[in-house]
N, C-alpha and C positions, 0 to 999 in steps of 0.2 A: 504493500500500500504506500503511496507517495502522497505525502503531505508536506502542503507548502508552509513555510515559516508565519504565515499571516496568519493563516488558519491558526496555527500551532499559537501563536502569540493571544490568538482572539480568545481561544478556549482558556487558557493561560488566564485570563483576564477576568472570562465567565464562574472560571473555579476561584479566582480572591474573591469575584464579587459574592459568594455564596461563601467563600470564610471573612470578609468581612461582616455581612451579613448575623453571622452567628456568633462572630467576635460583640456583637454589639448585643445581641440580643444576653449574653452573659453580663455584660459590662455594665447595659443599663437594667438594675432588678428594680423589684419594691421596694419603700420605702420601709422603715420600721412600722410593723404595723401589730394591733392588737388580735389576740386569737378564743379569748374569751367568751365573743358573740356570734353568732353566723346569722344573717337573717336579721340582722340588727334586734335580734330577742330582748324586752327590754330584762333587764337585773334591777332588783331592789338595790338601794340607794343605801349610798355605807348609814351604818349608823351614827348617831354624836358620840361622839366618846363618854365616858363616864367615870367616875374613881371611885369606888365604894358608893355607889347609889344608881339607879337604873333612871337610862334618861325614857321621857316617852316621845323624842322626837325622830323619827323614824321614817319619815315620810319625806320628797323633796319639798320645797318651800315652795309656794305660792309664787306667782310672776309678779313680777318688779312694776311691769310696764302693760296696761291695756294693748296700745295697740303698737306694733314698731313698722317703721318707714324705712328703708336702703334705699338713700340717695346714690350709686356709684358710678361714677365719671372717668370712663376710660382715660387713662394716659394722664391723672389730675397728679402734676406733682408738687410737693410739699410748697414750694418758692409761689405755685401759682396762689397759695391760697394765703402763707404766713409771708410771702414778701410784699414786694412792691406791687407785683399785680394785684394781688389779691386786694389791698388797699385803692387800687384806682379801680378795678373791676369787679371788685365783690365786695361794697361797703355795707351789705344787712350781711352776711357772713362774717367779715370783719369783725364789727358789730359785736355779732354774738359771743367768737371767740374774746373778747377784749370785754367785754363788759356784759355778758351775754349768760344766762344759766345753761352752760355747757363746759363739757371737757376737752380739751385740744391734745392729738398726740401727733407724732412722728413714727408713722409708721413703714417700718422695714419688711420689704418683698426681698423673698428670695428668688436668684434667680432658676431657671430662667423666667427672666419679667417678660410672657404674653401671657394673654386670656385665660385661659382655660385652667391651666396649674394654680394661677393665682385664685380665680374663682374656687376651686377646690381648697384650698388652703384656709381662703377666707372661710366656708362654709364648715368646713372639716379639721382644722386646726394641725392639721399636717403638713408635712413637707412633701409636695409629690415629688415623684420619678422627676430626672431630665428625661427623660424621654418624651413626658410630655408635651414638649415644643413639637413633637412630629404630632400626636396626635391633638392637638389644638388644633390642626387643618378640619378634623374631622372626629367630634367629641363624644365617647360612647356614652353613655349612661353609667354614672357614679353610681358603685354597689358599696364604698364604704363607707360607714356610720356618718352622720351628718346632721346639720342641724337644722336642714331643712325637713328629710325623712323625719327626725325626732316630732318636728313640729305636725308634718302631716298625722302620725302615731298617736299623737293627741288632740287630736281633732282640731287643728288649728285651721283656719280658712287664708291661705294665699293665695295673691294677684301680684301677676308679674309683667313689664312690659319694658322690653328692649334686645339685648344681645339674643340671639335662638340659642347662644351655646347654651345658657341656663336651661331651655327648653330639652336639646339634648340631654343634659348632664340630668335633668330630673324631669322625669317623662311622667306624665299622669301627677304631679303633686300639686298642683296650682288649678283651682278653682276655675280661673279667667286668666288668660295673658295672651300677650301678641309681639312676636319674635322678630325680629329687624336682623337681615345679613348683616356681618358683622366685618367680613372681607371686602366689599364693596368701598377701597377706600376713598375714591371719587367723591361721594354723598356724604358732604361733612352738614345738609341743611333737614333732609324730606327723613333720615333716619334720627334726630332727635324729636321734629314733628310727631312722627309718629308714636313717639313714647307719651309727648304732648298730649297731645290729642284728648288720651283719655282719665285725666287729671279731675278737672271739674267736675264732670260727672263723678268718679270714684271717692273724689275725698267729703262727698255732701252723701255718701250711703255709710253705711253703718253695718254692713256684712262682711266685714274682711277684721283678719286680725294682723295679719305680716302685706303691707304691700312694698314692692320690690321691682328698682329703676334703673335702667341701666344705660347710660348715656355715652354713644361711641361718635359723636361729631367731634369732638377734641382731639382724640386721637388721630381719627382722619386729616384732619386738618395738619395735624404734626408730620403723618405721613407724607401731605401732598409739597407742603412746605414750611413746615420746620417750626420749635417755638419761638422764634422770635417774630412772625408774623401777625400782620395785621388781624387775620382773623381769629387770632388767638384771645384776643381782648374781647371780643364780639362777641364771641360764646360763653367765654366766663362771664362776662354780663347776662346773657342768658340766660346760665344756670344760676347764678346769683337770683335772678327774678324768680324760679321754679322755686329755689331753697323758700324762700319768704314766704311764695303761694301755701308750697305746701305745711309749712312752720305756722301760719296764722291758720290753717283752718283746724290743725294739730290743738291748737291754743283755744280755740274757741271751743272745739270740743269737750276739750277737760275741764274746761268751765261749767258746760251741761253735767257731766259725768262724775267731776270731781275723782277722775283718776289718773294717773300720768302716762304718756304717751312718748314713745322714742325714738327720734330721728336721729339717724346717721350716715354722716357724710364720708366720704373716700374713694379712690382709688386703687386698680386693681395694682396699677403699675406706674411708674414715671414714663417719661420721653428724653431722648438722649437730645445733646446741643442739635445733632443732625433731624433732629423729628420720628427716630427710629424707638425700638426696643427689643431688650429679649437678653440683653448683659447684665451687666454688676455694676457699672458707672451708677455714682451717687444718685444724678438726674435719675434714672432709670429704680432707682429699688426705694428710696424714700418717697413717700406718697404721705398726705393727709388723711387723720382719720380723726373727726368730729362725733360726739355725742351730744345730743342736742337738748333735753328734759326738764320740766318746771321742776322735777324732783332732784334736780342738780342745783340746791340755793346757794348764792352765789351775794356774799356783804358788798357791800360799796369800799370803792379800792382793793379788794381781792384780786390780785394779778398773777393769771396761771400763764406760765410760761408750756407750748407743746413739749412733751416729754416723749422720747424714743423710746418706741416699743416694736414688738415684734408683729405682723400682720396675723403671725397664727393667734394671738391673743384675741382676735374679736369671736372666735366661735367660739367660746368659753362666757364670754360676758355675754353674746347673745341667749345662750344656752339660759344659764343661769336668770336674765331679761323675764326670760318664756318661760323659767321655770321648769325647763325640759333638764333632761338628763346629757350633762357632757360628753359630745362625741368620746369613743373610746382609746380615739386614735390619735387625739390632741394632743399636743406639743408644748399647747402656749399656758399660759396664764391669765388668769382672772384680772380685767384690768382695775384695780381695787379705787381708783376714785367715784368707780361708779356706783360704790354700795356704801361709802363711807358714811354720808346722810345715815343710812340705817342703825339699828340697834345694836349693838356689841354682838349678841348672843345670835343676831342673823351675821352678822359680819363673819365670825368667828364658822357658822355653820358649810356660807359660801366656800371660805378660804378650804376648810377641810375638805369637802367634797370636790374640790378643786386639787387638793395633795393626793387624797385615794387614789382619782383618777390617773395620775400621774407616775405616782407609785406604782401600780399595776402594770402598764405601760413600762415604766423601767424594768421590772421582775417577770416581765416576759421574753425583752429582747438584751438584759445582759445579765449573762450568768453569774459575776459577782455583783448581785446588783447592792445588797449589805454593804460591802465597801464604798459603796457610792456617798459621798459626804449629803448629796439632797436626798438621802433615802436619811440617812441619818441625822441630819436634819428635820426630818417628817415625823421620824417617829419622838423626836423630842417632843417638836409640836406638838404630838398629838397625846403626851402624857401632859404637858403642862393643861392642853385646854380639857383634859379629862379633872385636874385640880379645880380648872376655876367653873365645870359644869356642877362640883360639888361643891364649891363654895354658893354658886349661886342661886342651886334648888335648895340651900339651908337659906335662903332669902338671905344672905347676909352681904348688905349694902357700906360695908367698908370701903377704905381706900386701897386695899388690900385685895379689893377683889378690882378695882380699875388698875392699880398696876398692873396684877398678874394678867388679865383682860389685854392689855398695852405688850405685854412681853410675850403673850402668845400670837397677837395680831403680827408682832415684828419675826417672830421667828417663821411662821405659816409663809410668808410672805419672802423671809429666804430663801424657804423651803422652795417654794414655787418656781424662785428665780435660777436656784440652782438644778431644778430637775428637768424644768425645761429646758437650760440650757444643755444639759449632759444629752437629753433625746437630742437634739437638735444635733449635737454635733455627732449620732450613733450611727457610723456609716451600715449601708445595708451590705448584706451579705451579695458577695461576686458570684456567679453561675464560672464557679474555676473551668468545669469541666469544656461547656461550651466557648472557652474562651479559649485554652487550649486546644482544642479541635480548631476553629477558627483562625489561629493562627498558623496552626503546623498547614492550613490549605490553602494559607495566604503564603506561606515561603517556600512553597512549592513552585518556585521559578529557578530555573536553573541559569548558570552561567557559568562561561569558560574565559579565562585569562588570553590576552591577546598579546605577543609580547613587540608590538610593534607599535608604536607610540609618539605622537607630534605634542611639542609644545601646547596646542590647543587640544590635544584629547587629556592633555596634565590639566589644564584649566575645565575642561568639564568633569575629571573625576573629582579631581578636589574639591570643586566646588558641590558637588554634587552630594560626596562624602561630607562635608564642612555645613551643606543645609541637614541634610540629616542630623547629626549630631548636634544641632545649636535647638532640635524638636524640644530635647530633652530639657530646657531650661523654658519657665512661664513668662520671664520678659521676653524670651527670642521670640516665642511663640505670638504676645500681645505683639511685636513689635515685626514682626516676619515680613512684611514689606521693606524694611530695609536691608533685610540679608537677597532680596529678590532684587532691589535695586542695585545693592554692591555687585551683587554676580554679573546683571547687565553688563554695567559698566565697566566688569573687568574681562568679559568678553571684547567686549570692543576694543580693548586696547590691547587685548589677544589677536584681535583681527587687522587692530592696527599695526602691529610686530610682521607677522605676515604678511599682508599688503607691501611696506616697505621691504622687508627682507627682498620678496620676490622683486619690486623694480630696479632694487640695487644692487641685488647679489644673484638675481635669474635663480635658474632652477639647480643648479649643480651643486646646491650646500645639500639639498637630499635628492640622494641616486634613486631611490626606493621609488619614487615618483615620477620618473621615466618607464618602469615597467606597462608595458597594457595601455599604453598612449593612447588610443582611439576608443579603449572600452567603456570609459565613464559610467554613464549612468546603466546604457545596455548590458554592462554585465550580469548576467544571470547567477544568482546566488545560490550556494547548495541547500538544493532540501531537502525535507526533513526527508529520512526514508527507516523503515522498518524500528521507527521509536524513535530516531537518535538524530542527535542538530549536530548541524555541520559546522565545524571549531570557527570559522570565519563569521559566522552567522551572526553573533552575541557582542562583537566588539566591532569599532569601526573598519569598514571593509578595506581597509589597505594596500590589498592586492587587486582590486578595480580602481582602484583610483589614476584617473590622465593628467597628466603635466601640468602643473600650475603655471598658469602664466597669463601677467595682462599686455604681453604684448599685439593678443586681438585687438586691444582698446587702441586705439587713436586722438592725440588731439587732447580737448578737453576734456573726453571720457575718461583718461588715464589720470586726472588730476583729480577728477569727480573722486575716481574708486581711493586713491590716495587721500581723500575729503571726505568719505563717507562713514568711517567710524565719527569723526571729529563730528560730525550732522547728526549721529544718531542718538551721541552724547548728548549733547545740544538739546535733543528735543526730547529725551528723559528727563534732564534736569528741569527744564520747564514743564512736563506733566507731573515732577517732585511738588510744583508749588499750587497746582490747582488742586490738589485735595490733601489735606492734613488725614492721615488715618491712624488708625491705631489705638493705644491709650495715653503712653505719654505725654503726646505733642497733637493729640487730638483736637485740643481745646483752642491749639493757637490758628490764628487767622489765616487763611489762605486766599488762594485768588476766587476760589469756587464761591467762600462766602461775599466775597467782595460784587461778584457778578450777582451773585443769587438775590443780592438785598434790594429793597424797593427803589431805593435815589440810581441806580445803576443798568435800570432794565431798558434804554436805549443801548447803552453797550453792549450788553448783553444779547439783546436785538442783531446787533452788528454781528458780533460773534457769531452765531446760530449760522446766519446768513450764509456769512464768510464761508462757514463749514462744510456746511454742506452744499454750498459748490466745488470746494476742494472735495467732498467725497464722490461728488461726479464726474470731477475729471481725472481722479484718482482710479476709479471704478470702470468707467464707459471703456477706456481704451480696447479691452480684448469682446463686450457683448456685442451681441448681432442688434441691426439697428430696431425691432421690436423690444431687445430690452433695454437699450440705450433710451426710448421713450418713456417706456415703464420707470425706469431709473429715477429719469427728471421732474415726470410728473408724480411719481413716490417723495421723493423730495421736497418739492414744493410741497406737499399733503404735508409732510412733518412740519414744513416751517406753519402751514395752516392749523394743524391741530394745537401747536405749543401756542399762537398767538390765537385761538377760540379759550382755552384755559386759564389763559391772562398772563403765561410767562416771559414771551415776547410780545413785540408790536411791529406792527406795521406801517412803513413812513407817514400813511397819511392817520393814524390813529397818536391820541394825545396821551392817552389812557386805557386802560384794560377797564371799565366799568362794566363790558356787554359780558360776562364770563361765561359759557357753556362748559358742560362735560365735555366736547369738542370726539363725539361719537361721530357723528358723520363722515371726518376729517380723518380720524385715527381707520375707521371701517373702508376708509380711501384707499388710505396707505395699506393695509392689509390685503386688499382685492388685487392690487401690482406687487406683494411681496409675491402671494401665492400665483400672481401670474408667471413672474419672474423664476421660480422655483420650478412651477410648470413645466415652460420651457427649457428649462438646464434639463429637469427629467428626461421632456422628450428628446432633447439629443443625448443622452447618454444612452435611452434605450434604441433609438434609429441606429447609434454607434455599432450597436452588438446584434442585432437583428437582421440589418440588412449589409452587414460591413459597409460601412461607409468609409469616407474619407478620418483617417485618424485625428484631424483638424478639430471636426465635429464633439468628439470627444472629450479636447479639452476644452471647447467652447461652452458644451454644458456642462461641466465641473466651476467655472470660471461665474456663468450665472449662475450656479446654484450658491457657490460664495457671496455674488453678487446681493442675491435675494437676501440671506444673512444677515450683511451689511448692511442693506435697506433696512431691515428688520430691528436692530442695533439702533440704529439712528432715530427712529422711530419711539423706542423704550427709553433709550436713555435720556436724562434730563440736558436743557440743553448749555449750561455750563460744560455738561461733559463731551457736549459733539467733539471736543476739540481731542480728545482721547481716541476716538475711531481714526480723527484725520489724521494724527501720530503713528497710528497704528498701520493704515496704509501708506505712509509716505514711508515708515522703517521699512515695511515690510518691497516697497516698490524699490527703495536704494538698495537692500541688501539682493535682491535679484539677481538687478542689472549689472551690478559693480561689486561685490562678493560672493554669492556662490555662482554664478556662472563664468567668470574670469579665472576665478581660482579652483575650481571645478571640487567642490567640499564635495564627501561623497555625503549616501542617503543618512548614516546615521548621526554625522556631525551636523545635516543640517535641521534632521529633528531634534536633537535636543538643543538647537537653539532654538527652534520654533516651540518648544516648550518650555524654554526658559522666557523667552519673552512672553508666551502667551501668561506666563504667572507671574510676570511684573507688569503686566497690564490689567489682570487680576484686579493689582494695589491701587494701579493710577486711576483707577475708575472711584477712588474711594471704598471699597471694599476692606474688609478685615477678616480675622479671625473671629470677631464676639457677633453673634447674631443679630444686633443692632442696627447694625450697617447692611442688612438683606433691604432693598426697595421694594416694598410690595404693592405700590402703587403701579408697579413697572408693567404688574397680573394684570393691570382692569383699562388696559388702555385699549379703547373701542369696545367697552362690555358695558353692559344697562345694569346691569348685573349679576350675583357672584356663580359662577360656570367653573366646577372645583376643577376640572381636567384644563382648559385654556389658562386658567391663573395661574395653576402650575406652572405649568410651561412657561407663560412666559415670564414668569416672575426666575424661573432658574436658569432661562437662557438669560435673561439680563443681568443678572448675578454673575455668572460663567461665560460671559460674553466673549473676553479677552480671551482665555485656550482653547473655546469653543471654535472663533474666528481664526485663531494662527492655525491650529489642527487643521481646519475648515482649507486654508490657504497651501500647509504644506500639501496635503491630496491632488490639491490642483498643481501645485508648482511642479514636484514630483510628476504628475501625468503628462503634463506638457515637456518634460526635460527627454521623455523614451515612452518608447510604443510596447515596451516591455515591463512583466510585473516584477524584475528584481528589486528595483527600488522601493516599491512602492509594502514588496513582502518584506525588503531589508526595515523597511521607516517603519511598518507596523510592529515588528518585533521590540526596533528600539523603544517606539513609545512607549509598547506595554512594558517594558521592562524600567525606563525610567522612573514613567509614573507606578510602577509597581514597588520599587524600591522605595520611595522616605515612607510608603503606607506601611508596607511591612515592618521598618523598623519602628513607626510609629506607635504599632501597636503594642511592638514588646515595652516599647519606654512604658506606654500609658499603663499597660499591666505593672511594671514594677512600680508606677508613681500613682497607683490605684488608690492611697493613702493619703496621698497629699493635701496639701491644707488648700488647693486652688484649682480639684482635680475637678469639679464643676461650674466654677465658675472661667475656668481658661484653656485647661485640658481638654475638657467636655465637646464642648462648640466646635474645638477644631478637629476633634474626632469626628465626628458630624461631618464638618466642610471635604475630609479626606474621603466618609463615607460617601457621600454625593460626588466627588471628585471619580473615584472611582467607576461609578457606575456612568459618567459622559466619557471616561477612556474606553469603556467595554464598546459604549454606543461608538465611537469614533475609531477601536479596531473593529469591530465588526466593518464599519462604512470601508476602510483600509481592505480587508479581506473579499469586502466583494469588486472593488475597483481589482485588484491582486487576480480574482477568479475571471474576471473579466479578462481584462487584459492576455490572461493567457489561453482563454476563449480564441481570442481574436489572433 
């Protein structure tokens, strides 16, 4: 059986993707969780302690609160509400916290900060899985303990209206609600209406007990453009106005009823400086969290300062609210100002039932849980408040019994801090087995030493070696755009060495290079036969490789190729400055934010412009003149849709006031991508069906890049056009005046086309933390949320940068030979490139499984490598069938 290296490379690639796969499915488990209940069975409620005398309280306590309200304002972070905004845009919130009968905290998300975990967390008082961020796409039904289910269990009446995930996550437990897409990020206006809407009516009935809000226009608006924007102030005016609506009819209620009523305000998650989420940056994990209650009295000049707490803490104080029984699987703590009003002996009751639960919870998931200082802790507390239940069923009203009162209230409240914090930090148990499998299926790629070696194959091992090993360390990792940028750059001044060598010293400093003059790229490479790879196979092809030399160049060409490292430098350094990423130097100023701000959107205008007609003349040169139209009027459609959404303008416009979703315009651009794409198809299949001219061939590989690129330009925002244009002007220099002059063979020139495609990655603004994903990028030309299109196009725009070089080597490589050596040599190296930092990545992250940063830094980019992986399998496979083709023909 004769197997070609591409094929071999592809399967290569299908077998990581399925030990990646399983590496991950070890890597991310449950979280600690309780084992006590199945079915959420309810358990009687610990007893009061007692010390020589039998207590008779035995039962949970009574609710605190009639009726409670969740106010939660996607993406509301802490500064919007206790800083400056919050003071120009929410002065009856303000208000309340400052002078107002309410509690203020500072509440800390962990991450990852989207949706769906945080909503669990709030509700559940746990810490979910990372893994969650994958299924935030798509929310199953929450089966563990919760304090909504609780609430249903005892008959409590909910109304919900906003996010559907809620509707997901609890299916059947809400009386009335009406669910609002939530990925739609477009609609930052008709998706908080809609929660509107049914206000008045709700808050003038009297049949609900828990109603529940969920407001994603803020968020959206962070998505589309960022908080420092204009309509950032607009919406928190907004919701300022709803807070008030729904706080006085709250008010006037409890006036009729004479019972108290509980509004609270919060956020599931922050937004990052860029308008993203889903990392650990401060913006992003502090959020506000408002308790709102005539039962919180409040002296004149009493000034609370917000106090940092954790988010798992509100499902414990809702619990307790309702009167319901503490989820079982809670973390947090009882937020204690909200019972202080109360009587010692309810104080004292809350706090405990708040220890038990917690206790339990520790003595299920660590084996010495006795040793644990907050178990030891608990059980103090719970001998001292056993003293003072006996002092105070002997009625005896000393001062003796408010100390001890005072010193149990203090220890309970240690207790609590330190047991929740010991959960919190209890890592869950690793699936070793499957993660070991998953890796031994991940290094199952083999390789053979080659001992023939240039200058430049030292510059891609090393560096290649030198990015791997820098995985291991959590600044290289936050900070891995610069180790992508270094490598560029010392490419090119590897290519720059070379280039000179050759016009100064010709070819005779290496003999080796004279062999096989005319073979270039047509030599046909060994394959695979009866199991076994051909030793030439795995390392740069050496023994094909033609004479270097620019003495084809003429003239100015010859100065150009002498210029063109020094041009490529150039124009990395200047896409260093349009987008700050990372974490360090995140915060600092770039040219992106410079363009993106409001006083700048002429320039900005300009820019776009500019761009994309550099990307048409960059582009048109090799399509047939059907898609050279397509092209142009694809183009104009992008500059039409950016200035319908209000990003640019257009000379004769003053202002963006007329703003649409700019569906028309984006569903323009979409109908010429797919036509463009179309056409590459159809000449790739006329190529192989009717043999045609080999011309035809690379023509449609060239539009199908083509379409791509439209596709690109279209997604990305348009600060960034200038990133595509960089990207085809390197990639058009390095052609015509490096690898065709100096005749690189196929593997040297894939891994530069993979090295650049992952420092384009960066320049795009891109990182390792999740934050920096654009999910705006999903909904361009969609009415709304379509789960399979937003995908896509949310991870091609993500992946745009190795998508597009991959995309460009296929064609380059086709057009250089009408044969598939190349194109089997570049598949093999790819998979093997991008198969190596995975592989090592993954044994790092097993060894650093522990670490103190392994989910909020480790995590994410284990993620990016998983997704990384599976567009290489997509891009050998693509490799494989141009390879089957080609030798079709």
């Amino acid at each position: 059986m004769r197997l070609g290296s591409g094929t071999f490379a592809a399967c290569c690639v299908v077998i990581e993707v399925l030990g990646v796969a399983l590496f991950l499915r070890g890597f991310f488990p449950a979280p600690v969780r309780s084992s006590s209940r199945t079915e959420h069975q309810a358990e009687p409620p610990a007893p009061e302690p007692s010390t020589g005398a039998s207590s008779n309280w035995t039962k949970l306590p009574p609710p605190l609160f009639s009726k409670v309200v969740i106010m939660l304002i996607d993406a509301l972070r802490d500064d919007f509400v206790f800083g400056s905004k919050g003071v120009k845009f929410m002065p009856y919130t303000t208000y309340l916290v400052e002078k107002g009968a309410s509690h203020s905290f500072v509440a800390e998300a962990k991450p990852p900060t989207v949706t769906m975990p945080r909503i669990k967390a709030l509700m559940t008082g746990s810490l979910p899985g990372f893994i969650d961020v994958v299924r935030n796409l798509n929310s199953p039904a929450l089966l563990e303990d919760n304090v909504i289910t609780q609430a249903k269990a005892a008959g409590k009446r909910m109304i919900f209206y906003g996010d559907e995930t809620w509707v997901k996550l609890f299916p059947q437990h809400f009386v009335e609600y009406d669910g609002t897409t939530s990925f739609f990020v477009s609609d930052y206006t008709e998706v908080d209406d809609n929660v509107t809407r049914h206000l008045d009516k709700v808050l003038k009935r009297g049949d609900w007990d828990v109603l529940i809000l969920h407001y994603l226009g803020l968020d959206h608006i962070g998505h589309i453009s960022g908080p420092s924007s204009p309509l950032i102030g607009h919406k928190l005016s907004e919701m300022d106005n709803i807070l008030m609506k729904i706080h006085t009819s709250l008010l006037s209620e409890e006036r009729e009823n004479l019972s108290p009523n509980l509004l609270v305000l919060c956020g599931d998650h922050g937004m990052s400086e860029t308008g993203s989420h889903g990392a650990s940056s401060m913006e992003e994990v502090n959020t506000p969290l408002i308790l709102i209650s005539s039962a919180f009295e409040r002296k004149p000049g009493d000034i609370r300062h917000p106090k940092h707490v954790q988010q798992t803490d509100l499902a414990a104080t809702l619990a307790i609210g309702l009167g319901l029984p503490i989820p079982e699987n809670s973390v947090g703590s009882l937020l204690f100002p909200s019972i202080e009003g109360r009587p010692v002996r309810e104080q004292l009751r809350f706090l405990h039932l708040n220890a038990v639960q917690l206790s339990k919870l520790l003595q299920e998931n660590v084996p010495s849980y006795k040793k644990e200082p907050g178990f030891e802790q608990f059980k103090m507390a719970e001998r001292l408040h056993g003293n003072w239940i006996r002092l105070y069923l002997e009625e005896n009203t000393s001062e003796v019994l408010f100390n001890l009162g005072t010193k149990v209230r203090r220890q309970y409240l240690d207790a609590l801090r330190t047991l929740s914090l010991s959960l919190s930090r209890q890592v869950a148990q690793y699936d070793i087995y499957s993660m070991l499998v998953g890796t031994v299926m991940v290094l199952e790629n083999p390789a053979h030493p080659n001992s023939r070696w240039s200058e430049l194959d030292v510059v891609i091992l090393l560096g290649t070696m030198g990015h791997v090993l820098s995985l291991g360390a959590s600044s290289f990792i936050e900070e891995e755009h610069q180790t992508w940028y270094f490598l560029v750059n010392t490419l090119c001044l590897a290519l720059c060495h070379e280039i000179y060598r050759n016009c100064f010293l010709g070819d005779d400093c290496e003999p080796w290079r004279c062999s096989h003059g005319e073979r270039g790229f047509v030599n046909t490479a060994p394959a695979l036969q009866d199991g076994s790879i051909g030793h030439d196979e795995l390392e740069p092809h050496r023994a094909s490789k033609s004479p270097a030399s620019l003495n084809t160049l003429r003239g100015w060409e010859k100065w150009m190729a002498m210029a063109s490292p020094w041009v490529i430098l150039t124009c990395c350094r200047l896409l260093r400055s349009l987008n700050q990423t990372g974490v360090q130097w995140a915060h600092r100023p770039d040219l992106g934010h410079w363009l993106t701000s409001s006083d700048h959107k002429a320039e900005l205008s300009v820019l776009a412009a500019l761009s994309l007609i550099m990307i048409f003349a960059l582009v048109q040169r090799r399509c047939s003149l059907t898609s050279k139209v397509a092209m142009a009027l694809g183009l104009l459609g992008v500059y039409c849709y950016r200035a319908a959404i209000g990003n640019v303008l257009f000379p004769w416009q003053r202002d963006s006031k007329d703003i649409s979703k700019g569906l028309i315009e984006a569903r323009f651009v979409h109908v010429f991508v797919l036509g463009i794409l179309f056409t590459g198809t159809k000449d790739l299949l006329k190529s192989q069906v009717i043999a045609a001219d080999f011309t035809i061939k690379t023509v449609g590989l060239w539009e199908i890049y083509s379409g791509l690129v439209l596709l690109a330009a279209l997604l990305f925002r348009p600060h960034n056009l200038p990133v595509l244009v960089f990207s085809l002007l390197i990639q058009t220099i390095m052609t015509k005046f490096i690898w065709k002059p100096l005749r690189h063979d196929a593997a040297e020139i894939t891994v530069m086309h993979y090295w650049f495609g992952q420092a384009f990655f960066y320049f795009q603004g891109n990182s390792n933390n999740i934050a920096t994903v654009d999910i705006s990028a999903g909904f361009v030309g969609l009415d709304t949320y379509v789960e399979v299109p937003a995908v896509f196009l949310t991870a091609f725009a993500t992946f745009a940068g190795p998508v597009l070089w991959a995309s460009h080597l296929v064609s380059f490589l086709s057009s250089e030979t009408s044969s598939g050596s190349a194109l089997s040599h570049a598949c093999f190296c790819y998979a093997l490139i991008c198969s190596f930092p995975v592989s090592a990545y993954i044994i790092l992250v097993t060894s650093l499984r522990y670490h103190l940063f392994i989910w909020s830094v480790f995590s994410p980019k284990l993620l990016y490598e998983g997704m990384h992986i599976l567009i290489t399998a997509a891009i050998c496979v693509f490799f494989t069938a141009m390879d089957q083709a080609n030798t079709k023909s």
